[in-house]
C-alpha positions in Angstrom: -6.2 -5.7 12.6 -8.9 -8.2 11.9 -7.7 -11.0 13.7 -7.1 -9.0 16.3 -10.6 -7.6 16.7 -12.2 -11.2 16.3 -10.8 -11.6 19.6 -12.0 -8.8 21.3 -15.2 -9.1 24.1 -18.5 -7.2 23.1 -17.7 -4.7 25.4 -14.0 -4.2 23.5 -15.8 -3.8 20.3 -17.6 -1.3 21.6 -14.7 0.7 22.8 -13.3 0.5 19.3 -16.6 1.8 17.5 -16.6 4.6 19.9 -12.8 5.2 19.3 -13.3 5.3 15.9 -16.5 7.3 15.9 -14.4 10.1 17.9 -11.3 9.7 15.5 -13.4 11.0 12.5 -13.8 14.8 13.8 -11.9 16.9 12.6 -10.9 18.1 16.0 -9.6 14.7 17.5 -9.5 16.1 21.2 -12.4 13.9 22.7 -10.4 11.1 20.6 -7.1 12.0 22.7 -9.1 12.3 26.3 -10.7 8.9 25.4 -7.4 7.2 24.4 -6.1 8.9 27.9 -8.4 6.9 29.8 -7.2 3.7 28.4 -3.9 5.0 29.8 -2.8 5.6 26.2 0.1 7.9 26.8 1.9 7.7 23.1 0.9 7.9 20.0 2.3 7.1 16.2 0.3 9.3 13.4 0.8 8.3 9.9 1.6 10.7 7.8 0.1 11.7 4.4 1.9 11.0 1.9 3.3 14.4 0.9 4.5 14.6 4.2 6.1 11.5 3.9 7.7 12.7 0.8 9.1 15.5 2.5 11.1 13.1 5.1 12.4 11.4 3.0 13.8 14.1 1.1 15.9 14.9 4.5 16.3 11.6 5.7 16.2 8.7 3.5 15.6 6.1 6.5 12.4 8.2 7.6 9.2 6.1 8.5 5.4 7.2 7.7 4.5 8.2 10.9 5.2 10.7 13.7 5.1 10.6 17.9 2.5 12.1 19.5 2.5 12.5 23.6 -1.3 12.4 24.4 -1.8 15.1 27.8 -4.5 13.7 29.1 -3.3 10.4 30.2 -5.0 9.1 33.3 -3.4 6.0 35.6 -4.2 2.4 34.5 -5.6 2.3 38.0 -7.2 4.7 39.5 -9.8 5.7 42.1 -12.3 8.3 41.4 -14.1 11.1 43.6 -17.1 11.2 41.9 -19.4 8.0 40.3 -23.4 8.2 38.5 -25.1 5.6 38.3 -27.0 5.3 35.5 -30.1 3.0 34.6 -28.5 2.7 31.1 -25.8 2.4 29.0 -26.4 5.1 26.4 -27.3 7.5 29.3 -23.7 6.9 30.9 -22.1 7.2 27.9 -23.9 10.5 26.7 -23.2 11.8 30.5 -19.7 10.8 29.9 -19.0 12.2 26.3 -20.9 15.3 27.4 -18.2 15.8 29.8 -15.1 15.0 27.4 -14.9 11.7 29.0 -13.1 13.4 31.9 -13.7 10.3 33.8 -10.6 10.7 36.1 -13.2 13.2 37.7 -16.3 12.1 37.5 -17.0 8.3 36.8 -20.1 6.9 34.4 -21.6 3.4 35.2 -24.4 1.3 34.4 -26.5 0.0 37.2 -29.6 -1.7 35.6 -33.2 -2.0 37.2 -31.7 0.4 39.6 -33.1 4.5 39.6 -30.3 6.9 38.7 -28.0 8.2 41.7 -24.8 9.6 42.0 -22.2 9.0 44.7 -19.2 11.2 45.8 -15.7 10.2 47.2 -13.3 12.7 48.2 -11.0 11.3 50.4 -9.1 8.4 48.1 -7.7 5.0 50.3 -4.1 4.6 50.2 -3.0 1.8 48.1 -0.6 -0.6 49.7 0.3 -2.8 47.1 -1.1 -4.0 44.0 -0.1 -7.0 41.6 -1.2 -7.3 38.2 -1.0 -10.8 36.4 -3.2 -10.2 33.2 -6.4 -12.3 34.7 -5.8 -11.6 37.8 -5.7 -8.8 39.7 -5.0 -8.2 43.4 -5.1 -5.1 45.5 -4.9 -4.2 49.2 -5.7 -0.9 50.4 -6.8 1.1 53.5 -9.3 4.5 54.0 -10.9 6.2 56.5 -14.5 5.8 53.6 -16.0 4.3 50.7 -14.1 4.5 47.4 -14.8 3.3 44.0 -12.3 1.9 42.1 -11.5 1.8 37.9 -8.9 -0.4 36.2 -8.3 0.3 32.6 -9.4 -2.8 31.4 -12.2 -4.2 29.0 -15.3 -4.6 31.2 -16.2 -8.4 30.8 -19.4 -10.8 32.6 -16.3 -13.1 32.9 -14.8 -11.0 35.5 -15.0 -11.7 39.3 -14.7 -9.9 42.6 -14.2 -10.7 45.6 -13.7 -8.8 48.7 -11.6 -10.7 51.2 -12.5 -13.7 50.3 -16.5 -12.3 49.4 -17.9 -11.7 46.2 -19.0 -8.0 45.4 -20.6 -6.8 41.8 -18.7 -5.0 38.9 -19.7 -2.2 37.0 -19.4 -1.3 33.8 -18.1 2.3 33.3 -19.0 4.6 30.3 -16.1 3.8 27.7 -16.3 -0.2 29.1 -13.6 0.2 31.6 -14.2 -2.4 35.2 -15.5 -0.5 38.4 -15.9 -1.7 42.1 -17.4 0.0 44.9 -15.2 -0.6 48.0 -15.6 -0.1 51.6 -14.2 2.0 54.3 -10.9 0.2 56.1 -8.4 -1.9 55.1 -9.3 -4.7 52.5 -7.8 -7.1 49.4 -9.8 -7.0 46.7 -9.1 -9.8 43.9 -10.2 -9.6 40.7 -10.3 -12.8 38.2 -11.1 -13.2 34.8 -12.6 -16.3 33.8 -13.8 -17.4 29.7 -17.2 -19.2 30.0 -16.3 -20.6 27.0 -13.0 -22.7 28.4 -15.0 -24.9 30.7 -17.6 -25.6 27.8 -14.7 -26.2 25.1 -13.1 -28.9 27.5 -16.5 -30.6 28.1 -16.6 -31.1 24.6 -13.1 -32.5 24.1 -13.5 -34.4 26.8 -16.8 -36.0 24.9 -15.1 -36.1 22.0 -11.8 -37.9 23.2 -14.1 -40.4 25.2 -16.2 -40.8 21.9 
């Protein structure tokens, strides 16, 4: 959809050129796991059109396209055992591609003007409640160590974190998801999503009505 896609951030066009780089093999597996990330769960698959034809023959009513459950559907939220950090984005993505974009596993970030390291996580916090109001984004959890933390959401410089009440930095993941490193104990993370382009736009009809 066009109008659609004008709207999307750079790092949600990205997504969809990897999507539909993926899409055009034959074998549309990595397409599936990649889809599962995004917590993609159901698909619709247009048919060709002698399939079509042959619906209709049995069911006059029958619509061009058929369900498809996707397996590898992985939580909207999640936190992950395993994170690299790489010093660029093609490297993360190539790491994470490599791997079938099993990122429930073993996460991908960027980390710029940073050396390559990897970090591992095995004991998951226990979530205690989580809200989720589009922008914003609250959770409270509690573990015994560090965790690192995905939503499957379009990373975005607009996003903000704070750490009761302290700001911490966001990663981008591989397939442009939003990650946060998070500390031992019990903590409220908030997440907030703020356009850049909202405070400029009301300076400017602010000008223009006072004009």
């Amino acid at each position: 959809d066009p109008d659609f896609e004008l709207m999307l951030t750079g790092s949600g066009r990205l997504a969809m050129t990897i999507l539909d780089n993926e899409w055009k093999v034959a074998d549309r597996g990595l397409a599936y796991r990649f889809l599962g990330a995004w917590n993609v769960g159901a698909l619709l698959l247009r048919d060709t059109p002698e399939e079509w034809a042959a619906k209709l023959a049995r069911d006059p009513m029958a619509l061009p396209v058929r369900p498809l459950t996707n397996p590898y559907l992985l939580p909207r939220y999640r936190f992950v055992p395993a994170v690299d950090f790489h010093d660029s984005y093609g490297s993360a993505l190539y790491n994470a591609r490599s791997e079938a974009y099993q990122v429930g596993r073993r996460e991908h970030c960027v980390r710029e003007g940073k050396p390559p390291a990897w970090e591992r996580f095995p004991q998951p916090p226990r979530m205690l409640a989580l809200a989720d109001g589009g922008g914003r984004i609250r959770l409270r959890y509690r573990g015994g160590s560090p965790a690192f933390f995905v939503v499957a959401m379009t990373y975005d410089k607009g996003w903000r974190a704070t750490l009761d009440g302290a700001p911490v930095h966001t990663y981008r993941t591989a397939i442009c998801q939003l990650g946060v490193a998070l500390p031992a104990g019990e903590h409220t993370l908030l997440l907030e999503y703020r356009d850049p382009l909202v405070r400029t736009g009301a300076i400017v009809t602010l000008l223009t009505l006072a004009g």
